[in-house]
Structures are given as structure tokens and as C-alpha cells.
C-alpha positions, 0 to 999 in steps of 0.5 A, spaced: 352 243 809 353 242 802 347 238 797 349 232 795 347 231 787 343 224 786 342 221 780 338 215 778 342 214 772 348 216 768 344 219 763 341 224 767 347 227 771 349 228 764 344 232 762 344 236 768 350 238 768 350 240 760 345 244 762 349 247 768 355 248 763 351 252 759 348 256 764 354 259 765 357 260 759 351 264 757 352 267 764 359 269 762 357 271 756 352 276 759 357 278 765 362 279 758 358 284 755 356 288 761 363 289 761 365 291 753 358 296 755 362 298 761 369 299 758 366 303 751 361 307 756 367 308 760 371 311 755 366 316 752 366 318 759 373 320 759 373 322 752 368 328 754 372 329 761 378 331 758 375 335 753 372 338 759 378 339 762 381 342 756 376 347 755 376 349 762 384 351 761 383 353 756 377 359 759 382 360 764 388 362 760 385 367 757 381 369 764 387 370 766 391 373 760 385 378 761 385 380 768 393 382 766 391 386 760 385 389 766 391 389 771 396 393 767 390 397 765 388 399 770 396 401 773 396 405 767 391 409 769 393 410 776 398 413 773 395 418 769 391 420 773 395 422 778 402 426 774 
């Protein structure tokens, strides 16, 4: 069942909802804020992600380049060892 809002004067129903308009502003505000915090703090996090990522390519690259070079290595070995 919804409230009913009574006045006893014009006056007064004027003055509440000035004060209920500013509430909300300042709650919009806030919530505003909030979300310009979440955004810049959402980016920071994906910049550093995908430096992340970037760095762990760039490890496996070269762990790979190096288990080749092992792997060749070691063929060359077997090679020799048995001529």
C-alpha cells in the first residue's frame, strides 16, 4: 500500500521535495563518482592484464625457442654418438 504525503500547507510540501530533489542529486552525484572511480580503476587493471599477458608471450616465446635449440641439441647428439 503506497504512503500518502500530507501537507498542512504549500509551503511545506515545497520545502520537502527541495529536500528530496537535493538528495537525489547528491545520491546521483555519489553513485557518479563511484562509477568514474570504478571506470579509471577498471582500466588500470587492464592495462596491467595485458602487460601481463604480453609478458607471459613473450616467456613462452622464448621457452620455446629454447626447447628447440635443446631439442636440435640434443638430435645432434644422438647423432654423434652413435656414428
Amino acid at each position: 500500500m503506497a504512503h500518502v504525503l500530507k501537507f498542512s500547507n504549500k509551503d511545506d510540501e515545497i520545502s520537502y521535495w527541495k529536500e528530496r530533489s537535493k538528495e537525489f542529486e547528491e545520491k546521483a552525484q555519489e553513485i557518479e563518482n563511484e562509477y568514474e572511480e570504478f571506470r579509471e580503476s577498471s582500466s588500470t587493471l587492464e592495462k596491467e592484464l595485458e602487460k601481463s599477458l604480453e609478458q607471459s608471450e613473450q616467456s613462452f616465446r622464448e621457452m620455446r625457442t629454447k626447447c628447440n635449440r635443446l631439442t636440435f641439441d640434443l638430435d645432434n647428439f644422438r647423432v654423434s654418438t652413435v656414428s
